[in-house]
N, C-alpha and C positions, 0 to 999 in steps of 0.2 A: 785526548779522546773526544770526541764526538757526542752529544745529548743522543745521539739514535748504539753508540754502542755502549754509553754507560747505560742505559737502559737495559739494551739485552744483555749484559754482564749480572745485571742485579737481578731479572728475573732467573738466570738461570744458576747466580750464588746463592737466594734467599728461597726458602721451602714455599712460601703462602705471597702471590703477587695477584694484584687486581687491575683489570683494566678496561676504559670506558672511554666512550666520544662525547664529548661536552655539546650537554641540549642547549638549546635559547635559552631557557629559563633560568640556566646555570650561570651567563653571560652577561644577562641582562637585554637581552635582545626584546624581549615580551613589557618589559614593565614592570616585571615582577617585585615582588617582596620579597620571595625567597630569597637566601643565600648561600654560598656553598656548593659542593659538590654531591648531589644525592649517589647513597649507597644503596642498590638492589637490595632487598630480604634476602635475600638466597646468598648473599658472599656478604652479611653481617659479620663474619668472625674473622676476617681482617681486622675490625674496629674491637669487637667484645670477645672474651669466651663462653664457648657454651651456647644452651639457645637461644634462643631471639625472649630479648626482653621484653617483661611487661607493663613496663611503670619507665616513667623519664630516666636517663643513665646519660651520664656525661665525666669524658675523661679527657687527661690533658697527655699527648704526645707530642715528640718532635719528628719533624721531619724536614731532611735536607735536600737543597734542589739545587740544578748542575752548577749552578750562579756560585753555589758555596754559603748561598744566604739558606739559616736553619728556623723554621715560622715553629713557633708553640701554637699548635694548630688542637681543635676542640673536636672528639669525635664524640654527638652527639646522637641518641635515639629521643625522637618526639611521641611520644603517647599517645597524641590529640590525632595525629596525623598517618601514626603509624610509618614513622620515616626514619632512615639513618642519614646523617649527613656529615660532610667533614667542614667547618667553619673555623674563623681566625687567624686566615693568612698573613695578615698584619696589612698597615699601611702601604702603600706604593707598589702593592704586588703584580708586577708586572705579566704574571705567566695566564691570567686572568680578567681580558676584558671582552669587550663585544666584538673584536678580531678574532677571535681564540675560539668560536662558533666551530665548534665539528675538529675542533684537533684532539688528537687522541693521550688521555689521562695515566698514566701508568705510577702504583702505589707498590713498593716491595717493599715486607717489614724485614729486618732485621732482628728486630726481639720487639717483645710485646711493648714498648716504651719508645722504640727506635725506628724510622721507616727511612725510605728513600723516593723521592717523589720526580716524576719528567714529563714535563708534554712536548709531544711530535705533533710539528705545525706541517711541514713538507709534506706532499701526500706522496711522494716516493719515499720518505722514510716510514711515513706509517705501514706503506703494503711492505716495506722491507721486516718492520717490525712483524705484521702477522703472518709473513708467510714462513719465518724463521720458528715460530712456532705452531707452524700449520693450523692457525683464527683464520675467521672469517671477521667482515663489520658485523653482520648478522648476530657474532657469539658476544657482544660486549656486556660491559655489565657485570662482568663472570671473575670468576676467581682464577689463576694460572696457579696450579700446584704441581710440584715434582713429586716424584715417587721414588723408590727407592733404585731403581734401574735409571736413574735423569732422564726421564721422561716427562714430558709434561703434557698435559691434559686440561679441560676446564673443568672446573669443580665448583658444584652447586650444593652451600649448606639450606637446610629446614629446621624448624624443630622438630622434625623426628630421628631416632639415631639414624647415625651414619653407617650402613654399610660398610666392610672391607672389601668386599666384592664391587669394584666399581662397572662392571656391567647389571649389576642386579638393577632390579627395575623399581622404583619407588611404592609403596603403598598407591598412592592417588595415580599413578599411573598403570599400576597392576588393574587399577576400581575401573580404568577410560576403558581399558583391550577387552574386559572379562565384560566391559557392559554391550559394549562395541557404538557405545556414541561419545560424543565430544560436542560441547558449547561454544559458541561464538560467544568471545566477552570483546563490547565494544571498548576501546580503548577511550581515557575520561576526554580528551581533547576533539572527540570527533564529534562533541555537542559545538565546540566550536567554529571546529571546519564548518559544520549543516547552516551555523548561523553566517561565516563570512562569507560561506560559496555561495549563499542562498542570498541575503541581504545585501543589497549595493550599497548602500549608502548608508549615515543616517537620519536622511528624511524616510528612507522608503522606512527602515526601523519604525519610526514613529507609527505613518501609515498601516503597517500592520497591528502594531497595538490599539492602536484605534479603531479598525476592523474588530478585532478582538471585544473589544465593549461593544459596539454595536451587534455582534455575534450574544454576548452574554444581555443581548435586550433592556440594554442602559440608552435611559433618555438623556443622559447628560453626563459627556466625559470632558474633562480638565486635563492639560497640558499646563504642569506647575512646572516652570524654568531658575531656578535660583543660581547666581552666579555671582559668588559675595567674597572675594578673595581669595582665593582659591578653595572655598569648601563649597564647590559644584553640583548642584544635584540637579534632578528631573524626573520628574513627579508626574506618571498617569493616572489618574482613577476615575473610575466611573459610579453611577448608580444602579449597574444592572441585576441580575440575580443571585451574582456572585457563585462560588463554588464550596462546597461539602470538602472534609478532610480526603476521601474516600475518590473526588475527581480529582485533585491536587498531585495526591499519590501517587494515581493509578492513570490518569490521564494524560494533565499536566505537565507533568516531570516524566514523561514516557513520550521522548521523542517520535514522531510522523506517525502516531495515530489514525487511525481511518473514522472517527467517531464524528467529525462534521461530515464526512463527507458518505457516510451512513444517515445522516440524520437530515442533514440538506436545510431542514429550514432551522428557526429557533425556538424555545419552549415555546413560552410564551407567547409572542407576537407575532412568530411563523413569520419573522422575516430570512430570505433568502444567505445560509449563510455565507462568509466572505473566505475564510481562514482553513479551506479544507485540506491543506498541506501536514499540519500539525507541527511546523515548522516556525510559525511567525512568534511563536510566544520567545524564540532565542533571539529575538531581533535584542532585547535587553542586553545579550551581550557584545553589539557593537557599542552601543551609548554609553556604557560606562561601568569600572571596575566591579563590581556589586549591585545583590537585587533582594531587596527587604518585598517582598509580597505578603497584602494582607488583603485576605478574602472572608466575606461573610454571609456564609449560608441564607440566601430567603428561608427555607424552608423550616429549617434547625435553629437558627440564629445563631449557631457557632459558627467561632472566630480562628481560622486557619493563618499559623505565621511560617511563611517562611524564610532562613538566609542565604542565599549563593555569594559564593564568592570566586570569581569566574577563573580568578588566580589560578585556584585549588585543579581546574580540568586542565591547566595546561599541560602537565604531565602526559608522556605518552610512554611514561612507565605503570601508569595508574591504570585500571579496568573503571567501570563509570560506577561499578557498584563497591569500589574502596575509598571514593568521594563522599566526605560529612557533608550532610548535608544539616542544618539544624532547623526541624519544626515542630509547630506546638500549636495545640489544640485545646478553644476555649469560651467559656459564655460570658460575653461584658455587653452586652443588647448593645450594640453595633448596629447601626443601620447594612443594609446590604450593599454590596458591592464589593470590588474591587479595587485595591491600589496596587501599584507598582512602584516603590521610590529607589531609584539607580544614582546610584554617588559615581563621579567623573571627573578625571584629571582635567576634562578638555574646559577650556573655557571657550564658547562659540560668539563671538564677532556677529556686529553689527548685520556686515552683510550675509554670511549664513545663516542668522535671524530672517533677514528679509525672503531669502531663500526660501526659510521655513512656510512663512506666509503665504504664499505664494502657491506652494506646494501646497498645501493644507487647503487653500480655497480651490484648486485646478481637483482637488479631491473628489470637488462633492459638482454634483452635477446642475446646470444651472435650466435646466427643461421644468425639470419638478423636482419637491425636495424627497431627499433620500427616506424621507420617513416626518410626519410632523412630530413624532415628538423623541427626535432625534437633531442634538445640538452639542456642538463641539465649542470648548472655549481657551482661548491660551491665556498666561499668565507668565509675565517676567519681569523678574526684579534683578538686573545688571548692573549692579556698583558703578561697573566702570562707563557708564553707554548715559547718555545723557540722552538718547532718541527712546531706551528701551527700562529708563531707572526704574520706572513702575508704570509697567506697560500691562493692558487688559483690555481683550476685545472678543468678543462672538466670531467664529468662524463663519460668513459668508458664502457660497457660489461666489466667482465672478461672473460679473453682469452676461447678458448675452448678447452686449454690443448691441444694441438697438440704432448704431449711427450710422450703421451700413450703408452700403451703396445699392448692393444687390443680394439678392438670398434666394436659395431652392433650399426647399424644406419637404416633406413626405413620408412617405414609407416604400418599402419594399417586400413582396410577399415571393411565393411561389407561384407559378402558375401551372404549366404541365410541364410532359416527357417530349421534344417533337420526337417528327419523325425518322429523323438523325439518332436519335438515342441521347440527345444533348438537355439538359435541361432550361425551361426556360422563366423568367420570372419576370413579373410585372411591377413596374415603377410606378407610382401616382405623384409627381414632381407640383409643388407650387413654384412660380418664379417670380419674383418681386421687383421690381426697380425703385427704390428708394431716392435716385439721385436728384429725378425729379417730379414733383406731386404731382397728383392726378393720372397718373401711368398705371395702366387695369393690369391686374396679374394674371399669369401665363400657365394656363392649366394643362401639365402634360399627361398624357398615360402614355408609357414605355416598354417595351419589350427586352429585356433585356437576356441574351443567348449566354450561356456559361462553357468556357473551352472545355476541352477536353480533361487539363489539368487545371481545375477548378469544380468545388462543389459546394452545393448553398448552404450555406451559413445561415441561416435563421432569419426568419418575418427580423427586419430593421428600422428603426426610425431615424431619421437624420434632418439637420437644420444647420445648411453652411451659408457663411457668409463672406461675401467679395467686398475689394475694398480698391479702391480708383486711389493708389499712391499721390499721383500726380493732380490730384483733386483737392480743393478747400473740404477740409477736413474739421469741424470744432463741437466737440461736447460740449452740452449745459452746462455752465457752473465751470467751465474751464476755460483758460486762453487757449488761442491757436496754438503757441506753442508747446503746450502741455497734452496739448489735443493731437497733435504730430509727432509727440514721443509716446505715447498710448498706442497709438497705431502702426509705430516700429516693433513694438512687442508684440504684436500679434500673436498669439500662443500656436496655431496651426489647427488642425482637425482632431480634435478628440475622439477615447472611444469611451464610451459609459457602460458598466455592464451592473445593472441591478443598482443604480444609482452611485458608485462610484466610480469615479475614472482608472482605464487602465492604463498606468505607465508601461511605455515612454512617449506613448499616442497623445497629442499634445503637447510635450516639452516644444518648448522654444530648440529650434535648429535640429529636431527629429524630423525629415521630410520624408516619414515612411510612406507618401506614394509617388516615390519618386516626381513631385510634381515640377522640379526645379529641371530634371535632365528632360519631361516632358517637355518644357517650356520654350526649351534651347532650342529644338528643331521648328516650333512655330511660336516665335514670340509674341506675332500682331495679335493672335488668338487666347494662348492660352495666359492660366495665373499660376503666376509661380506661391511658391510655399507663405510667403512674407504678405501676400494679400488674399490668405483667406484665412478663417477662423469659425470653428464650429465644433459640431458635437454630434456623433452617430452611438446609439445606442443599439445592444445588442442581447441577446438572450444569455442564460447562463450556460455553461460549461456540454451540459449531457443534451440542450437541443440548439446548440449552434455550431457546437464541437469546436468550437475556437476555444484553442486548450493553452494555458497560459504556459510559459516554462517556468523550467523549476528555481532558477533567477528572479521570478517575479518581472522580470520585464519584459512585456508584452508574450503576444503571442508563437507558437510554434507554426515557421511560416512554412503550413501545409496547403492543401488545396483547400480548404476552410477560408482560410487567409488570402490566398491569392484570389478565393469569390470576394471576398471584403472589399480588398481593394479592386477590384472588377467594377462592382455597383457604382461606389462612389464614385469611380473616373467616369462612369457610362453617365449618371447624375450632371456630371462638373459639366459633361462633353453639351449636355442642354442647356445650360447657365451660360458658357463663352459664347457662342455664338451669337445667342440675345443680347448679350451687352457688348461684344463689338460689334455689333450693329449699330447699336442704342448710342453709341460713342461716337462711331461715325454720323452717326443722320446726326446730330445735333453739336458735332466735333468736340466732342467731350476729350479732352487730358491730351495735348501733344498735336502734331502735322499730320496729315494724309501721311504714309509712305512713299518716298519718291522713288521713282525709275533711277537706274544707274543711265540711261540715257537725258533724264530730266535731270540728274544730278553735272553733268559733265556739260550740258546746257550751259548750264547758271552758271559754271565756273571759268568755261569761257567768253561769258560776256561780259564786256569791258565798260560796257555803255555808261551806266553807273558810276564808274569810278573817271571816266574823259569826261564826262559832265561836272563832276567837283572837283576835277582839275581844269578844266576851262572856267569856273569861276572862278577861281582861286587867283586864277593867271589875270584874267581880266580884270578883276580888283584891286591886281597888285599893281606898283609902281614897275613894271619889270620890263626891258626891251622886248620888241617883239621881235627882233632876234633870237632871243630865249627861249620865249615862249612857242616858239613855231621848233627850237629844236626839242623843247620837253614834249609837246604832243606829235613829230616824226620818232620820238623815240616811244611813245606809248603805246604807238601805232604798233610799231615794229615788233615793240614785246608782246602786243596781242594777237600780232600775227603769228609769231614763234611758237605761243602757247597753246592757238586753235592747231597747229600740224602737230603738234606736241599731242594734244587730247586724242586728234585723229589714230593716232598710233594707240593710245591707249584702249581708241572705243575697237580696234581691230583685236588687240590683246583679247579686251571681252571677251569678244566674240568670239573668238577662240574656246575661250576658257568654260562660255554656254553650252558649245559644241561640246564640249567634253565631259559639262554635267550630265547631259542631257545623251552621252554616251554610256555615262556609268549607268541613266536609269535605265537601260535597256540590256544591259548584262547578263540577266535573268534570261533574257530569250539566247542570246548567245550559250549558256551554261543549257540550256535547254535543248536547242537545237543541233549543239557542236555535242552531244553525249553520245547518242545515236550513232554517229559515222565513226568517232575514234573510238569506241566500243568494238565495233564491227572491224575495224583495221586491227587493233589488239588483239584480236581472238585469227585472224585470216593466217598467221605466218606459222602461226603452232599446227595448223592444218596443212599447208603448204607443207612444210618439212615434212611432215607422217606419210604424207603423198607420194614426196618425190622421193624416201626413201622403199616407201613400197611401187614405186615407179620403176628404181632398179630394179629391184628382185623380182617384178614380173618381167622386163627388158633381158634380163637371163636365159627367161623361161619360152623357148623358141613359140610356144603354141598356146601363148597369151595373148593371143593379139588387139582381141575383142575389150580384154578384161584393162590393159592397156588405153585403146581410145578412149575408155571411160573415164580415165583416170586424168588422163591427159585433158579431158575437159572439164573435168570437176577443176584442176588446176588453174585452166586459162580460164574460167568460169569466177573465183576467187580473186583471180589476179586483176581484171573488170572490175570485179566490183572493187577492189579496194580502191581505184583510177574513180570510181562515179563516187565513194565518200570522202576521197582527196578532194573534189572537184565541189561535193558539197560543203565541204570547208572554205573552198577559195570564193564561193558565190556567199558565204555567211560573213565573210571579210569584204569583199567588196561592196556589200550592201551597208556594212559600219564605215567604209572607207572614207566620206566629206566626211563623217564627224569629226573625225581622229585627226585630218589634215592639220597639218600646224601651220600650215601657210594660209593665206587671203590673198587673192587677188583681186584686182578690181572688177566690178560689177560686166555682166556680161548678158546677151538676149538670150533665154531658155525658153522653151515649153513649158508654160504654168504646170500643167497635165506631171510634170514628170517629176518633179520631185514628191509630189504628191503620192503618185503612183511607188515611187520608191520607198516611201515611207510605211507604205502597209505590206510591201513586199519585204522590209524587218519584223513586221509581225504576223504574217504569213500562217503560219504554224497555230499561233497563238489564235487567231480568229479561228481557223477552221477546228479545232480541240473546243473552243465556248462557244461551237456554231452561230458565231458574228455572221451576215451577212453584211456583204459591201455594195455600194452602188454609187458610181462615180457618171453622175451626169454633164453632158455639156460638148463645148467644142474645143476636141483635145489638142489645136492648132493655135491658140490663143498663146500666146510669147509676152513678156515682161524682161526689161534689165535691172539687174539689181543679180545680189548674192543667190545663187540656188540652195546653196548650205543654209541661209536660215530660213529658207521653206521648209527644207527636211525639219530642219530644230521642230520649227513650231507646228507641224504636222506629226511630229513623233511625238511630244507633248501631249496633244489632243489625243492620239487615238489612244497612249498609253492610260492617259486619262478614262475614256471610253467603256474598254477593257475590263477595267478596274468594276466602273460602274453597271457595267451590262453582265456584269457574273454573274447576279442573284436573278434577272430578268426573263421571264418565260418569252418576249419576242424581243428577238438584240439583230438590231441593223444599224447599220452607219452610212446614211446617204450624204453626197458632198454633189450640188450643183456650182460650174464653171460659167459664168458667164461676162460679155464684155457690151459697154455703153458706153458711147463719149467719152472714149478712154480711161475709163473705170473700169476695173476688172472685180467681179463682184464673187466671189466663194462664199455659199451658205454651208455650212458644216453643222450637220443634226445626228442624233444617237436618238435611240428610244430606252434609255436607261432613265432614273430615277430626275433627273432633272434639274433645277438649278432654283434655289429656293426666290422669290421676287422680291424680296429687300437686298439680296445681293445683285442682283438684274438692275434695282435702282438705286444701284450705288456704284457697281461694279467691283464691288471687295475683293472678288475673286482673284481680280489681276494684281493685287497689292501684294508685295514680295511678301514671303513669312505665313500669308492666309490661306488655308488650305480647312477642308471639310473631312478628307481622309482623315483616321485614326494616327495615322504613324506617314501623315506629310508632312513634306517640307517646307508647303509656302511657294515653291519656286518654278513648276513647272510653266503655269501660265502668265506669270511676271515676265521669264527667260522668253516666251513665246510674244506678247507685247514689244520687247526691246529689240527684239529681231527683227517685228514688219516694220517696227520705228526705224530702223537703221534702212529701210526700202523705201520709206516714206507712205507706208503703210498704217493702217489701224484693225484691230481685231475688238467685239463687244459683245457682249452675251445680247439674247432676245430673249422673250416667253415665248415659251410654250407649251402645249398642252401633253407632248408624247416624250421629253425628252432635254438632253441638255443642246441650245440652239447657238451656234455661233458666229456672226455677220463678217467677213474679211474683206476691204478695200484697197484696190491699189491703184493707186493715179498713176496712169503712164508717160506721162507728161513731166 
């Protein structure tokens, strides 16, 4: 037979059987101390007779299991704990280990001395097992008893008598119907869930008990670490006001509380407080098995002790109010304060020390201190650690990097409502250059508009700092190379609230503003995550409404949040542009950016390398036979390699043509909506028509009713032919882009590609009332590509577009003119303009540089390599209305 039928054999030969799914704690899965198999109160009289005992009782039975092996097993009640349990299985008991998690326990006694014992590991034999006596998992814990018809039923003893009526209803359950309420009893383990769902980690564990003394108005809390062979412990305490028997109690020990977050500041010192969750004080039970707390009254000068033993809430057989807890109350003139001392299996390692550290200083905010006379100190004595044997330091800020390169520092306030209904606030930005002395700083005020989903987050102060990677980099009192690994750590942007930081805003490798995917679209421009470092402070909870989650890390990313991150980027977006300026004028860190046309330049020229082979050759002893066939042959491969390139710079071009098609897709999706709209709705009409076409065709003396119909039809059938046709002129008008071919250069009409190009944005200009004005003599011809006149003409005016939306007067004049074979295109907008350190630099046209929020860098780089491939140049001008742009083409 089978472990799954001798079971149902035994339950259904023996009167009294019990059965249960094996917790963690039973297993060993938790860590526990416990041992054995706990027994429910309510099915005690499998192990005892009678009622539930009240004093220790301990008996010795046997019980045989399918193996054939018989355990002198001990069924004990504990007093202290109010538990039954089965213990003494013996050595090497196999049916019992940390595999054995959730298989199902089955006990049938035989006589009061004699049982029968099986566990169901298979989860198909378990549902076999309950459904043969119609259990649920939900009934476990329970007694299976027969009755005198072999029926079986579960059965629950109390100590009150037993009923024979097994539908009668219980005393306590008669008291629940007849009151008509019922209690929620939290289950004892769910102080544990609150602590692990709630605390990450534990450092953050730390972190909140140290909130906690600074809540309780302690100028001086201790982090005691001792780690002396395996008798581990960790030590909080503070000096602050400590707590009354009566908070302890009733506070305390009364999970999530609303009592901070009623009371808001602290007695005392009416500092801000930190710990409004009522949450943090369980951070104690990640760090470790037990928690001795002793607190002493300011007021009273009594001495509150108390024990957890975190063991004891594993149970999720327990209610939280059948947990000992042991405390006592008492006058020893105690100075005030708090301690915490938590004993712990974990022994933590050097580098989770350093961790700690680290943590602990990223804590406290390094603008102003969180309070003066508030001071944090660690202490560790680590047998095994030769960096940490007897270690003891003051908790710090860390510095605020004063070796920067560059910094915007300020505030941020409200300003009004516009007229939009949007909100809008004003920026007051310093901006610094540090990299070289004597450079005046950069005083901005700023507007900053909030979207739609987005709202202000509270008056802000912030201080970031930029860092030139590629720069001589050395702190005082350090080498370079220590100075260079300082600066790989860059912590990222903080956020400070009420002087301490909130995690995970600052962790090293948290790039909550996305600054890294920013980056990737305009590298020459922006800073990625890894070169900046600072610190924004923000209001608390009820006026910034950046509401923290209930994880404790960071915040809940609502429209609170997405303003946060709004400000700062709009902030950063004034800081890069000054310092890639500031880089380029004085070529700070790296090259210009090259052309891909400048690039394929340099790499077919040979010049270079025939000149150190022509000396090479000349110096040597070598015939000039030789030497005249190694330079026809070096010849020859740089001939191979210029048609070689040629092909490549065609590919390009190609390839520009089809960026420079994607950007214009937007007008496509815009423009092709309209017609295929109108063609979608024409045929469902059509039909309705022609079948009411026959039935008045029927009707001899319709005739009138008829012609109408007949031309609402051919009326229909038109128009679908003129939105086919507006489809085929919105394809021809993308058609050089898309070509994949190149031909060679050919004489066109300057005028026309030009003209074609604003006939793709067509639409677009007449919708932002653009006017256009195309001066000159539309007879003027060039040879070269037409295709990359479109390019660089769809560039500009997409450009244009962009800039002339917000503008109350938008035109785009473009004069053609020709002189000693110079063909001369001025291209002007009256949109916002082109800043004059870029005009005297020409950044503009550097791949990757872009002013737009969400550019590429690439449009007028792509626009550049295109009149270069004509022999062409394009360059910005000043001016006084607008952005101005000079085009040359030698015909010659």
């Amino acid at each position: 037979m089978t472990t799954l039928e001798k079971a149902i054999e035994a339950v259904k030969k023996n009167e009294v059987n019990f059965f249960k799914f094996l917790r963690a704690n039973e297993v060993g899965l938790t860590g526990s101390h416990q041992s054995g198999i706990l027994i429910s109160k309510g099915s005690h009289q499998i192990m005892f007779e009678g009622p539930s005992p009240k004093t220790k009782t301990e008996r010795t039975v046997n019980i045989t299991w399918p193996n054939g092996r018989i355990s002198d097993c001990h069924f004990k009640y504990y007093d202290s704990k109010n538990e039954f349990r089965i213990t003494n299985f013996g050595k090497n008991f196999d049916y019992i280990t940390t595999n054995s998690f959730d298989a199902l326990f089955v006990l049938s006694m035989i006589d009061y001395n004699n049982y029968e014992g099986y566990f169901l590991f298979d989860e198909d034999e378990k549902n076999t097992f309950l459904n043969i006596f119609h259990l649920s998992k939900n009934d476990d814990n329970k007694l299976i008893k027969k009755d005198n018809e072999d029926q079986f039923d579960l059965f629950g003893f109390s100590d009150e008598p037993q009923s024979n009526n097994k539908n009668e209803l219980s005393k306590e359950n008669k008291e629940i119907i007849n009151s008509g309420l019922f209690y929620i009893k939290p289950a004892a383990n769910h102080i544990l869930t609150v602590g692990k769902g709630i605390i990450k980690d534990s450092y953050t564990a730390i972190l909140e008990l140290i909130k906690n003394s600074y809540d309780a108005d302690a100028e001086n809390v201790f982090i005691k670490m001792n780690f002396n062979n395996g008798k581990n412990s960790i030590v909080i305490e503070d000096d602050g006001h400590g707590m009354s028997f009566e908070v302890v109690t009733k506070k305390w020990m009364v999970p999530s509380t609303q009592d901070k977050l009623r009371q808001k500041k602290s007695r005392y010192k009416g500092r801000p407080l930190q710990g409004r969750k009522g949450i943090g004080r369980y951070a104690a039970s990640i760090l470790g098995n037990d928690l001795l707390l002793t607190t002493t009254d300011c007021e009273t000068k009594l001495t509150t002790e108390l024990l957890l033993d975190w063991i004891d809430f594993y149970s999720d057989e327990k209610y939280l109010e059948d947990v000992d807890i042991l405390i006592e109350n008492y006058f020893f003139n105690n100075n005030p304060g708090t301690s915490l001392n938590i004993s712990t299996n974990k022994n933590w390692n050097d580098k989770e020390i350093d961790e700690l550290i680290i943590t602990l200083k990223r804590l406290l905010s390094p603008f102003d201190e969180i309070d003066n006379d508030f001071k944090i100190f660690l202490e560790i004595n680590k047998t095994d650690s030769q960096k940490y044997f007897s270690f003891s330091e003051e908790i710090k800020p860390l510095p605020i990097l004063e070796h920067y390169h560059y910094r915007v520092y300020g505030n941020v306030d409200f300003n009004k409502i516009n007229e939009f209904g949007k909100q809008v606030l004003t920026a007051k930005l310093n901006i610094e250059n540090k990299s070289i002395s004597n450079i005046l700083p950069v005083r901005i005020e700023k507007e900053i508009i909030l979207k739609e989903d987005e709202k202000f987050c509270g008056f802000i102060e912030l201080d970031i700092r930029a860092f030139d990677l590629d720069e001589e980099f050395i702190i005082e009192g350090i080498n370079a190379s220590e100075s260079k690994k300082q600066l790989r750590e860059l912590p990222g942007i903080a956020v400070i609230r009420e002087g301490f930081r909130v995690r995970p805003y600052g962790d090293k490798k948290v790039d909550w503003l996305n600054l890294n995917e920013r980056r990737y679209n305009n590298p020459t421009l922006r800073l990625s995550s890894n070169q900046v470092a600072g610190y924004v402070t923000v209001l608390q909870e009820d006026e910034s409404h950046l509401e923290e989650k209930a994880t404790r890390e960071g915040f809940k990313e609502d429209e609170h949040y997405k303003a946060l991150q709004e400000i700062i980027l709009a902030c950063l977006n004034e800081l890069e542009p000054i310092r890639y300026k500031f880089r380029k004028k004085y070529n700070k860190g790296g090259r210009k950016p090259k052309t891909i046309n400048d690039q394929i330049s340099e790499a077919t020229n040979f010049d270079k390398l025939t000149t150190t082979i022509n000396t090479i050759l000349s110096g040597a002893e070598i015939p000039e036979e030789v030497s005249s066939k190694v330079r026809i042959a070096l010849e020859e491969e740089a001939k191979e390699k210029e048609n070689q390139f040629e092909e490549i710079k065609k590919t390009i071009a190609k390839y520009q043509g089809q960026v420079t098609l994607g950007k214009i897709m937007t007008v496509v999706f815009h423009e092709g909506r309209k017609p295929l709209n109108a063609m979608k709705q024409h045929p469902k009409f059509i039909a309705e028509w022609c079948h009411e076409y026959i039935s008045l065709f029927e009707n001899e003396n319709k005739t009138i009713e008829l012609k109408k119909l007949y031309d609402k039809i051919l009326d229909r059938l038109n128009d679908n032919k003129v939105q086919a046709e507006a489809f085929i002129t919105i394809f021809k008008k993308l058609e050089p882009l898309a070509n994949n071919k190149r031909s060679s250069p050919n004489n066109f009409k300057i005028y026309k590609p030009i003209y074609d190009s604003f006939k793709i944005f067509e639409n677009e200009l007449i919708e932002n009332s653009i006017k256009l004005n195309i001066n000159g003599d539309d007879q003027i011809e060039f040879k070269g590509w037409e295709i990359d006149f479109q390019i660089v003409f769809t560039n500009l005016i997409e450009n244009s577009i962009h800039w002339l939306s917000e503008n109350a007067e938008k035109e785009i004049n473009i004069n053609i003119a020709e002189n000693n074979d110079i063909i001369t295109i001025d291209y002007s907008d009256t949109g916002i303009g082109i800043d004059e350190d870029n005009i005297e630099n020409q950044d503009i046209f550097d791949p990757g540089f872009s002013t737009k929020e969400e550019g590429t860098g690439l449009g007028l780089s792509i626009a550049g390599e295109a009149l270069e491939r004509n022999k062409g140049k394009i360059r910005a001008v000043s001016s006084n209305s607008g952005a101005n742009f000079i085009i040359e083409l030698n015909k010659i």
